[in-house]
C-alpha positions in Angstrom: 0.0 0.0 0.0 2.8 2.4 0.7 4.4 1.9 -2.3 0.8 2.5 -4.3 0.5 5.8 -2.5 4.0 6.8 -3.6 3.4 6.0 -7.1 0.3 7.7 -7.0 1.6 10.6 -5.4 4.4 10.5 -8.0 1.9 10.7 -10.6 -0.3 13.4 -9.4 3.0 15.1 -8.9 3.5 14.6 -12.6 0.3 16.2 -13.8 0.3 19.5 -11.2 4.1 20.2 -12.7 2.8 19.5 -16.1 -0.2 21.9 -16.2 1.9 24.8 -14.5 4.0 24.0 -17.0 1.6 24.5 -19.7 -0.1 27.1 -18.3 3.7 29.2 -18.1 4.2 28.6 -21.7 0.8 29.7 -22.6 1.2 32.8 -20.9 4.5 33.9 -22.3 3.6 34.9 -26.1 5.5 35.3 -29.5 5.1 38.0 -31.2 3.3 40.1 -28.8 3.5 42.8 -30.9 1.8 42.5 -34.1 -0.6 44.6 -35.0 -3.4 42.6 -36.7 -4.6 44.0 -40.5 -8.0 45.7 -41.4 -8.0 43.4 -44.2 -5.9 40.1 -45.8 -6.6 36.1 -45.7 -10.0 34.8 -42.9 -8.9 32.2 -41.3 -10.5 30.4 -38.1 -9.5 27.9 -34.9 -11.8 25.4 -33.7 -11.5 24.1 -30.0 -13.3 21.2 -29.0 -12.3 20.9 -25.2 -9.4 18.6 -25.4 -8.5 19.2 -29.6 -8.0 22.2 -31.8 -8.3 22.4 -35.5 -7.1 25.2 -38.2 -9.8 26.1 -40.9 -8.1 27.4 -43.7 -9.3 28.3 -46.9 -9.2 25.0 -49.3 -7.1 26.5 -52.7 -3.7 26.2 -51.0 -4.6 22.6 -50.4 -6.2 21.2 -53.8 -3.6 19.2 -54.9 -3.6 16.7 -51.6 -6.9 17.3 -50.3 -9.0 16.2 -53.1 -12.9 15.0 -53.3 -11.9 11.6 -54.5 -10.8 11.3 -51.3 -13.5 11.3 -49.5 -16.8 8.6 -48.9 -18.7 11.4 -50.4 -16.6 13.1 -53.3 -19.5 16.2 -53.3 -18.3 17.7 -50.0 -15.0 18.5 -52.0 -17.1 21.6 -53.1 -16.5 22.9 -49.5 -14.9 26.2 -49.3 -12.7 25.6 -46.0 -10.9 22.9 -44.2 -10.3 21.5 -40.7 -7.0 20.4 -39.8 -6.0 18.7 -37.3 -3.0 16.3 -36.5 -2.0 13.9 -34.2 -1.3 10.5 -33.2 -2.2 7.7 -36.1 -3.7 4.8 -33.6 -5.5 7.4 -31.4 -7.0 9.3 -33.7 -8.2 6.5 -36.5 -10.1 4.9 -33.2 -11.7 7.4 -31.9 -14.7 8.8 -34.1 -16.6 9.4 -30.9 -15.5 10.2 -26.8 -16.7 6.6 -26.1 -14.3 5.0 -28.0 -11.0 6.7 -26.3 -9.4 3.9 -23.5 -6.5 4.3 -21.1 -4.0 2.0 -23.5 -4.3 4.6 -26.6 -3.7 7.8 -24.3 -1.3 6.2 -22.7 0.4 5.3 -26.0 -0.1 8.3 -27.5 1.2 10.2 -24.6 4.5 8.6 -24.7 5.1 9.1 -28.1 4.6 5.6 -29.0 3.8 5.1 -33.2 2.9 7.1 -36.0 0.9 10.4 -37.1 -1.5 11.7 -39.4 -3.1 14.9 -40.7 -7.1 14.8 -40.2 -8.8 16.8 -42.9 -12.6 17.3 -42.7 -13.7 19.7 -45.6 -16.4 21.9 -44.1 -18.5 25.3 -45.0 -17.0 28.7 -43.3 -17.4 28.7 -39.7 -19.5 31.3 -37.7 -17.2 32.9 -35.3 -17.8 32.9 -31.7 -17.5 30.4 -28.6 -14.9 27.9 -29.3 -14.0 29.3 -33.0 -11.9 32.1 -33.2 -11.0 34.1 -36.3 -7.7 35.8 -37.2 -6.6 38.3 -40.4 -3.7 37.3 -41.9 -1.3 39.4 -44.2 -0.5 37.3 -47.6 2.8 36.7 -45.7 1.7 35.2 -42.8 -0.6 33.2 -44.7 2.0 31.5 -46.7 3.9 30.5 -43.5 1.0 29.1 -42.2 0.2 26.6 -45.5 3.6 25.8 -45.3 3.3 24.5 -41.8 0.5 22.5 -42.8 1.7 21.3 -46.3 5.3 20.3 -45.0 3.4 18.1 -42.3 1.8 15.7 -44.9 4.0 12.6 -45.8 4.0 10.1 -48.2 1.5 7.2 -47.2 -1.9 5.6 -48.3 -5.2 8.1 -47.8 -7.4 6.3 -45.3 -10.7 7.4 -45.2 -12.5 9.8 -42.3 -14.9 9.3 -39.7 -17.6 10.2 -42.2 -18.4 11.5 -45.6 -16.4 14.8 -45.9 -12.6 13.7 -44.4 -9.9 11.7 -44.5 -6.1 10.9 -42.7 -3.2 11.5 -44.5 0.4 9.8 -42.9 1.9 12.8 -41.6 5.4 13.9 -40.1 6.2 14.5 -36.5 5.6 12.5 -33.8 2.9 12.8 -30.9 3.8 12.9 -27.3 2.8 14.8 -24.4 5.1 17.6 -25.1 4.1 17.8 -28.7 0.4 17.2 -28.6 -1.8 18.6 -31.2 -2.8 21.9 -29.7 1.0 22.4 -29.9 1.0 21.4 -33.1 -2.0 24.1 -34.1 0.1 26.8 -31.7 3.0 26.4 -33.8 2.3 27.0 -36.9 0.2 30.3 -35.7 3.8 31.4 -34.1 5.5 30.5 -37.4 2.6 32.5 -39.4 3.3 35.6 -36.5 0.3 35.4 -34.5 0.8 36.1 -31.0 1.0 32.6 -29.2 2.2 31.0 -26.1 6.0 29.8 -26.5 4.6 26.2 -25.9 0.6 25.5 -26.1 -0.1 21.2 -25.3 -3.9 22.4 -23.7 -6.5 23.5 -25.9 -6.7 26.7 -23.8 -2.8 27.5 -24.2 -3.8 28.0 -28.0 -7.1 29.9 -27.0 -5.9 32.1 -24.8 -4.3 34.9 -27.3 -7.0 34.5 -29.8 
């Protein structure tokens, strides 16, 4: 019994220095001072509670993301999409909060296997609650696609959760120090948008938008 309370201990240990952790890196921003445009390229970020996504215009993306993918080639039509990346095993079995189990979180946390870029092609979001919208310059734009393009890797297309998206093998791999809120707070530091120096929560990404 002692030695169960001192690995429990240990672990709650573990998760108190972790979320001061994250909530330090939120709280220090990048490129605090940019001043945002009147006008230049709408993009939005979807949080979910535990997951965020960048919707970006489709026409940087035709050339990977295309309707053939998809169960339903129609929705390729769709104006924006949803990306969002993260571990391969985790996120291919998990199309719905009852399917996540301990073993795949605990996987994923530890960096165990692969990754993939989830791509859901969707209509322009509304803005407000858990979707924020940012202006970007043509510049900062750019920087951004590039994030997401030089993610994708060469691999099979597996089909989505539904009719409008799919998984492509991406590059990278998921741990709990790169989750995939980090992933989405990185490339909105690389495009310039003020951003915590290190974002693994869903509100470390939030909190500057």
């Amino acid at each position: 019994m002692r030695l169960i309370k001192r690995m429990l201990g240990g672990l709650v240990l573990m998760v108190v220095l972790y979320l001061a952790a994250a909530g330090l890196g939120a709280g220090l921003a990048t490129n605090s001072g940019r001043e945002p445009p009147t006008e230049g390229v709408r993009i939005y970020v979807a949080d979910n509670g535990v997951h965020t996504d960048l919707i970006l215009p489709v026409d940087a993306f035709r050339d990977f993301a295309r309707p053939e993918h998809l169960a339903d080639p129609r929705y390729g039509a769709e104006p924006y999409l949803a990306f969002g990346w993260g571990n391969r095993d985790f996120y291919l079995h998990t199309a719905k909060w009852t399917d996540v189990n301990a073993w795949r979180v605990g996987k994923a946390l530890v960096g165990a296997g692969s990754t993939v870029l989830h791509v859901a092609h969707v209509p322009e979001p509304r803005a407000g609650g858990s979707v924020r919208t940012l202006l970007l310059r043509p510049e900062e734009y750019r920087r951004l696609v590039d994030h997401v393009r030089g993610t994708v890797a060469a691999g099979p297309v597996v089909r989505g959760y539904g009719a409008r998206d799919a998984f492509y093998s991406a590059k990278g791999g998921y741990s709990a120090l790169t989750t995939c809120n980090e992933w989405t707070g990185r490339g909105l530091r690389k495009a310039g948008v003020p951003m915590g120096i290190w974002t693994p929560m869903t509100w470390g990404v939030m909190l500057w938008l």
